[in-house]
Structure formats: C-alpha cells, structure tokens
C-alpha positions in Angstrom: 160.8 137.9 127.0 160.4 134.8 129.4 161.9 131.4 129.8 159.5 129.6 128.1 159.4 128.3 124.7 158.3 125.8 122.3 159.3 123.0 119.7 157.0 122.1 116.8 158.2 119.2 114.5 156.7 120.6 111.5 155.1 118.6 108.3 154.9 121.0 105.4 151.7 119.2 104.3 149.8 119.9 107.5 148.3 123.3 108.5 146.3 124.5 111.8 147.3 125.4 115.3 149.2 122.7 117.1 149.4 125.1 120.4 147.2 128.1 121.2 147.9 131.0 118.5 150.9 128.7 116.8 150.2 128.2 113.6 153.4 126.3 111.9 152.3 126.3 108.4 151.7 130.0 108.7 154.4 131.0 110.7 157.0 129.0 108.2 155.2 131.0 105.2 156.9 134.6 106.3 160.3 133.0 106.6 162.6 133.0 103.7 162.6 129.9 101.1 165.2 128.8 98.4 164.8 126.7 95.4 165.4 123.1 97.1 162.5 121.9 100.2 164.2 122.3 103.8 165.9 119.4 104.6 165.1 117.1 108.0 165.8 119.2 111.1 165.7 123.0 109.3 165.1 125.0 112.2 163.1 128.5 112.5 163.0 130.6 115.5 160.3 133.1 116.5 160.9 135.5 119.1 157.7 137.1 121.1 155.5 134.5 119.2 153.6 134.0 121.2 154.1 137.2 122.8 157.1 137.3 125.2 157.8 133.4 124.7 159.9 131.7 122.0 158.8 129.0 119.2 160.9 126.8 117.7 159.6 125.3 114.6 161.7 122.4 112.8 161.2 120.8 109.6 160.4 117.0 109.3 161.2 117.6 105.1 159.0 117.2 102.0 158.8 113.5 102.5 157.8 113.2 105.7 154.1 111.9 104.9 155.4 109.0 102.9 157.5 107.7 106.1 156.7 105.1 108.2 157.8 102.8 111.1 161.5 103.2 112.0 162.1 105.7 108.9 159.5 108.1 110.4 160.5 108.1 113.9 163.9 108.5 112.8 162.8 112.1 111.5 160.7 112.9 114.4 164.1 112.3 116.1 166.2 114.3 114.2 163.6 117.1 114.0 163.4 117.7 117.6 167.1 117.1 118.2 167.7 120.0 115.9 165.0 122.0 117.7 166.9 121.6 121.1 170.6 122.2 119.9 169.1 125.3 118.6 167.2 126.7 121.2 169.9 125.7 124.4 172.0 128.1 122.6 169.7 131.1 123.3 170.7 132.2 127.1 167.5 132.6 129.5 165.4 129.8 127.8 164.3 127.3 130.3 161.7 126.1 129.9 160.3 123.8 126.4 156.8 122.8 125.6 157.5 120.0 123.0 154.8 119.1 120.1 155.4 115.0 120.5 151.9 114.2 118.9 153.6 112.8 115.6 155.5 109.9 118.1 156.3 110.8 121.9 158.8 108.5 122.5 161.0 109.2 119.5 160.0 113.0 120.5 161.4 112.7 123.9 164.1 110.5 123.5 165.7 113.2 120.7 164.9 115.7 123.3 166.8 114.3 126.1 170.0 113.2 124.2 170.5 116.5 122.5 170.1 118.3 125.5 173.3 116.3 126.6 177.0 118.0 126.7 179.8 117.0 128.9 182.5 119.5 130.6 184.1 119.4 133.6 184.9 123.2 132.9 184.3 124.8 136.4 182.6 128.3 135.1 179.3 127.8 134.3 179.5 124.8 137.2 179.4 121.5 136.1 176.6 119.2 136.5 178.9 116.2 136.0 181.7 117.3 138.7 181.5 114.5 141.2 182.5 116.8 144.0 179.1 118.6 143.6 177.3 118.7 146.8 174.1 119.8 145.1 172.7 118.6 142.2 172.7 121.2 139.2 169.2 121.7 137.6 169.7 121.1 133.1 169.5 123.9 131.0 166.1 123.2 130.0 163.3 121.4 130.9 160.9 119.5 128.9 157.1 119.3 128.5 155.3 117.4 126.1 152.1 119.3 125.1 150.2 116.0 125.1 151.4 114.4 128.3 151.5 110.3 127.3 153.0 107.3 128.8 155.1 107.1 125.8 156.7 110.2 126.8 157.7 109.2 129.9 158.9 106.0 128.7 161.6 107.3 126.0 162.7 109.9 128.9 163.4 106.9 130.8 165.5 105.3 127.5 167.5 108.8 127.2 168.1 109.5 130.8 169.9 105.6 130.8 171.8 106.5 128.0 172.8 109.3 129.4 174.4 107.9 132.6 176.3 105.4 130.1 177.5 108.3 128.2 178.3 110.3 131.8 180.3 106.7 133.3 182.3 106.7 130.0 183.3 110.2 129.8 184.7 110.3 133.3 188.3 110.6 133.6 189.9 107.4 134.7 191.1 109.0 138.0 187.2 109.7 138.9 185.7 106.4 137.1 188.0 103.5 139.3 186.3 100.6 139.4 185.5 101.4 143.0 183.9 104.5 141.8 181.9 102.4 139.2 180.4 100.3 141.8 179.4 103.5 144.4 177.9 105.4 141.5 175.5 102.4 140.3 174.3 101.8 144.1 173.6 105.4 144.1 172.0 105.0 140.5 170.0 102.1 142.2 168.6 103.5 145.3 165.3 102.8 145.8 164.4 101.0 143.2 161.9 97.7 144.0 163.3 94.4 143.2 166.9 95.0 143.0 170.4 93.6 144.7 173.7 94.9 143.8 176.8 93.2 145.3 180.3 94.1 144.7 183.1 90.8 145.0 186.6 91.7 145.6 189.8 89.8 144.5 189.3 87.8 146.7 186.4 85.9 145.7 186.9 86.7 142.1 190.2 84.4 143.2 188.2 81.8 145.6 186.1 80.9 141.7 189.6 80.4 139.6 188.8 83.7 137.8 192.2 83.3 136.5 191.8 85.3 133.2 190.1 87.9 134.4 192.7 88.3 137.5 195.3 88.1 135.1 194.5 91.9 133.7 194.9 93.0 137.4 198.3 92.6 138.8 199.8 95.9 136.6 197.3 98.1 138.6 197.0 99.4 142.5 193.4 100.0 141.9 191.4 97.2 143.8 189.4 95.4 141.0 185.6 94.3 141.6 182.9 91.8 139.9 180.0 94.1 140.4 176.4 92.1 140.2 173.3 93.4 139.7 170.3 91.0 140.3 166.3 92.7 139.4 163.5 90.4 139.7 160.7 92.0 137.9 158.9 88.6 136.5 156.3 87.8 138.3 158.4 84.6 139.8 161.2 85.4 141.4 162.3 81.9 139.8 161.6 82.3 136.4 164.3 82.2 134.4 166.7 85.3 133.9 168.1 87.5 130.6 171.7 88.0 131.3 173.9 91.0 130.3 177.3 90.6 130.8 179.8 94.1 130.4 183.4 94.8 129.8 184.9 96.6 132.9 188.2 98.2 131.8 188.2 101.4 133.5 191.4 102.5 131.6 193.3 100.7 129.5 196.9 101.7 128.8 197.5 98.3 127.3 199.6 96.8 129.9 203.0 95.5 129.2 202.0 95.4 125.6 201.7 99.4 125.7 199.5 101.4 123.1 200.9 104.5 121.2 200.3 107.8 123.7 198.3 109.6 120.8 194.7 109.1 121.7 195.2 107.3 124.7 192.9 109.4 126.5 189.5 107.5 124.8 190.9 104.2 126.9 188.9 106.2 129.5 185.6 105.0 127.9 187.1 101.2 127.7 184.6 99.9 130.4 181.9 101.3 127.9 180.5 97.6 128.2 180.3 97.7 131.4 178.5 101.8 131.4 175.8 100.5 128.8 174.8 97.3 130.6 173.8 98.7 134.1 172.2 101.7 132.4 169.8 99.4 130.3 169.3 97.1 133.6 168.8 100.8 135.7 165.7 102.0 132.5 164.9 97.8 133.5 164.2 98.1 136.4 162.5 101.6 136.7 160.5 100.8 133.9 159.3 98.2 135.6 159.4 95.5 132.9 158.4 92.3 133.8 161.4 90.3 133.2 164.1 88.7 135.5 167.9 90.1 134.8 171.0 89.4 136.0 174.4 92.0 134.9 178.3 90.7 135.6 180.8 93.5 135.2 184.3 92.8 135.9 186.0 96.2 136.5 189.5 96.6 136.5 192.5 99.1 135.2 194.8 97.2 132.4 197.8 98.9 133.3 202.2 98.0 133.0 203.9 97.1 136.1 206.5 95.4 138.0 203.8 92.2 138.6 201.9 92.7 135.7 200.7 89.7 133.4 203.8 89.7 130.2 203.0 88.3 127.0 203.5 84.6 126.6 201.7 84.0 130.1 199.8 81.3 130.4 196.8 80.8 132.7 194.2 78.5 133.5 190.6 80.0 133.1 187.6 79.2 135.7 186.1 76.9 132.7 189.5 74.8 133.5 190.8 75.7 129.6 194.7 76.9 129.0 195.0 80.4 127.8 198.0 82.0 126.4 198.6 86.0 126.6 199.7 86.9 123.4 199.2 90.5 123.9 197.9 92.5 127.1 196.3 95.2 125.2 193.6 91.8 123.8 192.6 92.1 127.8 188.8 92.7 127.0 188.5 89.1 126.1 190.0 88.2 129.2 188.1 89.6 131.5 184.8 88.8 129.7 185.5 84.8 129.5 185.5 84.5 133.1 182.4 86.6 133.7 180.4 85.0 130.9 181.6 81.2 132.4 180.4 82.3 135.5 177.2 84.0 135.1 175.9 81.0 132.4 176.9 78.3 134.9 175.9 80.2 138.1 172.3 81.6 137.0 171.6 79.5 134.0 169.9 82.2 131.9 168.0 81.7 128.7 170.1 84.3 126.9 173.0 85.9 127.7 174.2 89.4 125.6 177.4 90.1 126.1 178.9 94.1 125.6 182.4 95.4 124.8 184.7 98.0 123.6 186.6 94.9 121.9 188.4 95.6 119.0 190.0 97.9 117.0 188.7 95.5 113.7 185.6 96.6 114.6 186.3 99.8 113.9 187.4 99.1 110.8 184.6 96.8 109.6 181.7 98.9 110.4 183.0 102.6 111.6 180.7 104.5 113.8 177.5 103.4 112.6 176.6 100.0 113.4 178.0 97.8 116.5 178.8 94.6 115.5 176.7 91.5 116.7 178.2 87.8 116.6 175.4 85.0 117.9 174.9 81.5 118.0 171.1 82.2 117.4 169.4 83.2 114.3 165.9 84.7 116.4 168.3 86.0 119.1 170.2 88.1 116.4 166.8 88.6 114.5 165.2 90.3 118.0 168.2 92.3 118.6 167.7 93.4 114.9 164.7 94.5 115.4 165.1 96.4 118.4 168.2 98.2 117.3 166.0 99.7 114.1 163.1 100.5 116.1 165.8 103.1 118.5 168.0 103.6 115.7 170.6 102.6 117.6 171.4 99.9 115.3 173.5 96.2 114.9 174.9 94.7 111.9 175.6 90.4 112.3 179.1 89.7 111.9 180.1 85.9 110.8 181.0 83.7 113.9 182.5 80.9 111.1 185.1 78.2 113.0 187.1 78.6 109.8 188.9 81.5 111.6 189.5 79.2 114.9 193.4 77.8 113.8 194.5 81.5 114.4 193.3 81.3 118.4 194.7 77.5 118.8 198.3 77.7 117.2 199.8 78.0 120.7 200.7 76.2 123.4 197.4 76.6 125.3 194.5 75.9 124.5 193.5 79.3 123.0 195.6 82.2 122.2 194.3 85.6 123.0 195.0 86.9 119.7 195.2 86.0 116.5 196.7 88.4 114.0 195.2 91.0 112.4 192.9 89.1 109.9 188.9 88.9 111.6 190.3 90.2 114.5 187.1 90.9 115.5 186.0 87.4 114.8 189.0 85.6 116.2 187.5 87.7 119.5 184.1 86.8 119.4 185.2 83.0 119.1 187.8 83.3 121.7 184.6 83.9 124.3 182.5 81.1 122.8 183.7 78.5 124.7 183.0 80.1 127.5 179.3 80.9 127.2 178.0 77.7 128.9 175.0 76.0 127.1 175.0 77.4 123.6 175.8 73.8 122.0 172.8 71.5 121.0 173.1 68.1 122.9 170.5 65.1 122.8 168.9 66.6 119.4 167.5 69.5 121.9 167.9 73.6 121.6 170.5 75.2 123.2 170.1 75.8 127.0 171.0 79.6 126.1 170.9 81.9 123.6 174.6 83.8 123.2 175.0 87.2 121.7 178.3 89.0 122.0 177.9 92.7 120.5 181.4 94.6 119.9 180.8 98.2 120.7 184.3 99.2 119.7 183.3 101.3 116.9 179.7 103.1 118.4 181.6 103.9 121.7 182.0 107.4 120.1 180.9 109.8 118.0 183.3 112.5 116.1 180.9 114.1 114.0 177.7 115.4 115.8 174.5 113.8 114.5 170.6 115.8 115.0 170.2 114.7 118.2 174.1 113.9 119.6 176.6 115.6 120.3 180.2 114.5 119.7 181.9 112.3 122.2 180.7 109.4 124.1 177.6 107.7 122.8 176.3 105.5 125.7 175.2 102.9 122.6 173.7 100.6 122.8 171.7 101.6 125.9 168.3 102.2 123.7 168.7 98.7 122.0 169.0 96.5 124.6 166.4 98.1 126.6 164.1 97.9 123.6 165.2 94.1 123.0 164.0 93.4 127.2 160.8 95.2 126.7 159.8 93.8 123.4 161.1 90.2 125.0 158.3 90.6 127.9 155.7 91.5 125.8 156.2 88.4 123.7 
C-alpha cells in the first residue's frame, strides 16, 4: 500500500465519481447500515481502493441538502475533521487528496485544525520542542483535488490558529514574555508591510504605565509591550483597526495566590495576547487591505518580596486612581494601560480588545461562546457575523453602568474587583474608561468603536469536537480574521 490517500465529504443524495474510479455512493452501499442515517462525520475507510492507496469517505448526514450558509459549512467542517482524526491514526499515510468542492475553505480549515496535537513527548520527536534545529515535516499533507484560492485562504486561517494554540500550550518556562516577543519576529519574517518593536520597563515606565507595571514587581522575568504595526491599506495613513491582547505568560495569582489544583492552564493566561498576533500574522500574509496596529503587554503575575499586595493603590497612565483589591484580577490591569495607550497614541476607528479575563465567564457561557461587551451595536453586529461564518462564535454580554457602584466603593477611583456578582461585567466596565474616544461629544459618533471579548471560557477545550482536539483552542483567531477581511471588503 502507499502513502497516499483520500477524503471524500460524502452527501448520501449525490452519486458519481468525485476522483478517478471513487465512487462514494457506491463504495458506502457495500458497507454495513443500521436502522438510524449516519450521523455528521461517520467515517468509512477503504483500503487498496483505489488500488494500493487509501479512501476515506465521511458522511455529511441525511440533511445535508437542506443546509445552507454557516449550518452547511459547519458540516463540511465536521466531515472532514472526522476524515483526518481518522486516517492520521493509520501509520504510513502521508499524503491526503481532500474533495473540498462542497466549500474549500471550511474543507481546509477542518483539515488543518484536526491535524493538530500537542506533545512535548521526545519519542516520536516533537515538532513543537523549541530546541529543534530542524523543522519536523506534519504527519500528513494536504491536497485539495480542486486547487482554489479559497483553499489556500482557510489554510492560512488554520495555520494562525494554530500558532495561537502552539503560544498557549507552551510551558511557562519556554513561553517568557521574552520568548513571546522572539517567536512572533520569527513568525513575522519576511512579511511586506510590517514593524514589530518590543519596549522594555523602561519605557513602559517613561508613559506612567502604572497599572500595568504594577503586575510586574512579583516576577524576575523582564516584562515587554510588544507592537506590531502592518500597513496593508493602500495609505499608509489611513486609519488603523486595533487589537489589543492580554500578556500574562503565567499567572500564579500573585500575593492573592490561586488554589495549586489546575494551576498548570495559567500557562495559556496570555491567550489574549497568542490570538491577536496570530490573526494580525493570517493579516498580513493574506494580504488584506487594511491598516492594524496589536499592543500586547506581557508579563508573569507572580508572589514576591516586591510584589504589588492587595489594597495598593496606583495611578494609571489615563491619570485615574486604581485600587488592587485582588492580584489574581491582574488581566484588567495590564489591559487598561495598553488600551489607553494604543486609542490615544494611534487613534484607531475600532479597537477589539482579547483576554483570558474571568472565571464568570466561565460560568456564564462555558466553552462554547466567548463573551463580547461593546459600546457599538454594528461593531458587535460585524463581530457577530464573522464569528458564525468560522464557527468560532461570540455571544454580547450586557455592558449596563448599573453594575459600576461595585468597581467605585473604594478609595480610588476604581476598584479592580468587584465581588462575585457580573464579575465578568464589573471587568469589562473597569477597562471602559480607558478605551479613549468611545463617548459621543458635540452630538457626533464616537471617535472609536470598543469591543472587549473575554476569552476565559473558549481558551480550552475538554471534550474533543470533529475537527479539535482537546486542549488549547487558539479561539478566536478565525473570527477576528474573518471580522478584518469582511471589514475591507465593505
């Protein structure tokens, strides 16, 4: 037998050869049936068929033909997802011919993702060990039958979400924020149109970024502000998108220590920060005709003899009093500075904002949807949108100032905290005030557009899904890329 096989995304209502002597309808006849239609992602294989190659033929379920739009490339994902888990657990398969006629992007994208699985074990080598001199090739590699520009285009979208799902799975030790900031320049060389810089303490002193300095002092890793600046709009001037991640490399909650059990996920705590540069990095190779600017601060929240105690009070770069309730609330710290500074300093039209926030969020809306607060009803209605087009969906949260006496009962002017009730709320509208230009003034719109999307619940997944594995998700990459590419096309 060789290393070559194929997928074929099957629709029990079609019949005919898709590939030379593959015949799916025919080919699913011989294979045994029960009383109840296969469901979404039933997989057959044939071996020698054709002769000395393998197909892989997956159901896309009875009512396939009555799909459309995001429902039916929802299946197409789960069908080929299904296909691929299946066939990288046959050894010597290496090479996939994929049927992606039905919708080559969804095709592609499921193709990519499910490929995906993490280890750092050493035998079979790992492609992820940062100590690898070489690069190691994937188990298998893809080939649409019907090469299309589509194709290429949700490789690009899995590949980014894939590098968000590598940054967050790194152990802290190998993902410092210094190690961040090296791995994105790699990420980034070549590309036309891009500047990355990387501040130090130093300046993120020299601007008054009090808040987010105050998460620093427990740890001996140097923090950075990392900065990633891609000018694909045809003016170099025209105004820019924003995204703005959370940078916490591992978070140990600081004086204000969490519980050991589990502690180990706080590796993924800059998950912000991993999905931002990963949408700006399928940006910029995509080429899409935008401007876009990406803030990550990047720091360890860890205990020690200087670090920030609760009841500490310090003065943001926005000049507002803020009290430190708790350390292990350290997202929202680090984010008010950035978002202050990259709304003043590059005056964008919209700024997103990302984060591994809080554990409400959790709670509110599990695993499935990450929770979007915005001050703009066709801002929340385009990230709507292009979170159901990926599948890699939002659900608005309330932003009401009903909940702001629990974040301004202190001595400062806002608490970083507020009890247990909308904690994901009291979050959102602790960073508010710090997204420059979202308030209406003369009778005019807004100068910007604010979107702050908690991530807290999407950052992983414990139950495998078609086309994912358990563990990191990298959401929401696909999303936000998919908001910037429908955005330049309007």
């Amino acid at each position: 037998m060789s290393s070559a096989a194929f997928i074929l995304p099957f629709d029990h209502q079609s019949s005919g050869d898709v590939a030379p002597g593959l015949d799916p309808a025919k080919l699913w006849s011989v294979t045994p049936s029960g009383d109840k239609p296969p469901k979404v992602g039933t997989t057959r294989i044939f071996y020698n068929t054709p002769e000395s190659k393998v197909t892989a033929i997956s159901s896309l379920g009875e009512k396939f033909p009555s799909k459309s739009g995001d429902a039916r490339r929802e299946v197409v994902r789960k069908s080929v997802g299904s296909a691929v888990k299946d066939l990288k657990a046959i050894d010597g398969i290496k090479e996939v011919s994929i049927d992606a006629s039905t919708d080559p992007h969804a095709a592609a994208v499921a193709a990519y993702l499910a490929l995906y699985k993490f280890t750092l074990k050493t035998s079979p080598p790992s492609p992820f060990n940062p100590n690898q001199k070489e690069p190691i090739p994937e188990k298998l590699s893809f080939t649409p039958i019907q090469p299309s520009k589509e194709w290429e285009r949700g490789t690009v979208y899995a590949k980014a979400q894939n590098l968000a799902r590598t940054l967050m799975e790194l152990p802290a030790n190998m993902m410092t924020p210094t190690a961040f900031t090296e791995r994105v320049k790699k990420e980034f060389s070549g590309l036309a149109n891009v500047e990355i810089f990387v501040r130090d303490e130093a300046w993120a002193a020299e601007k008054n970024m009090n808040t987010f300095l105050s998460v620093t002092h427990g740890t001996s890793e140097p923090a950075k502000f990392l900065e990633i600046h891609y000018k694909g709009a045809s003016s170099p001037n025209a105004q820019p998108l924003a995204f703005v991640g959370k940078g916490i490399t591992f978070d140990s909650g600081g004086i204000s220590l969490k519980p050991g059990a589990g502690m180990k996920l706080m590796r993924g705590d800059m998950g912000g920060a991993a999905t931002v540069v990963s949408a700006a990095l399928a940006i910029a190779q995509l080429k899409i005709p935008i401007n876009l600017i990406v803030c990550t601060p990047l720091t360890e929240n860890m205990p020690g003899p200087s670090a920030t105690k609760p009841g500490d009070i310090v003065y943001a770069m926005n000049g507002k009093s803020v009290e430190v309730d708790n350390t292990d609330a350290e997202g929202r710290l680090v984010l008010s500075d950035a978002i202050y500074y990259t709304s003043t300093t590059y005056k964008p039209h919209t700024l997103i904002d990302v984060a591994t926030l809080t554990g409400a969020m959790v709670i509110a809306l599990g695993e499935v949807f990450s929770g979007v607060f915005s001050t703009s009803d066709s801002l929340w209605e385009q990230l709507h949108a292009a979170g159901e087009i990926e599948y890699d969906r939002f659900w608005r949260m309330p932003l009401d100032e009903d909940f702001n006496p629990q974040i301004h009962s202190s001595n400062a002017d806002l608490q970083n905290t507020g009890g247990r009730p909308g904690g994901s709320i009291t979050a959102a509208l602790f960073l508010k005030p710090f997204a420059d230009g979202i308030e209406a003034e003369d009778g005019k719109e807004p100068a910007m557009k604010w979107a702050h999307i908690d991530i807290a619940g999407t950052m992983e997944a414990t139950r495998p899904t078609p086309y994912l594995e358990k563990g990191m998700t990298g959401r929401p990459v696909r999303g936000l890329v998919e908001y910037a590419r429908r955005l330049a096309n309007n």
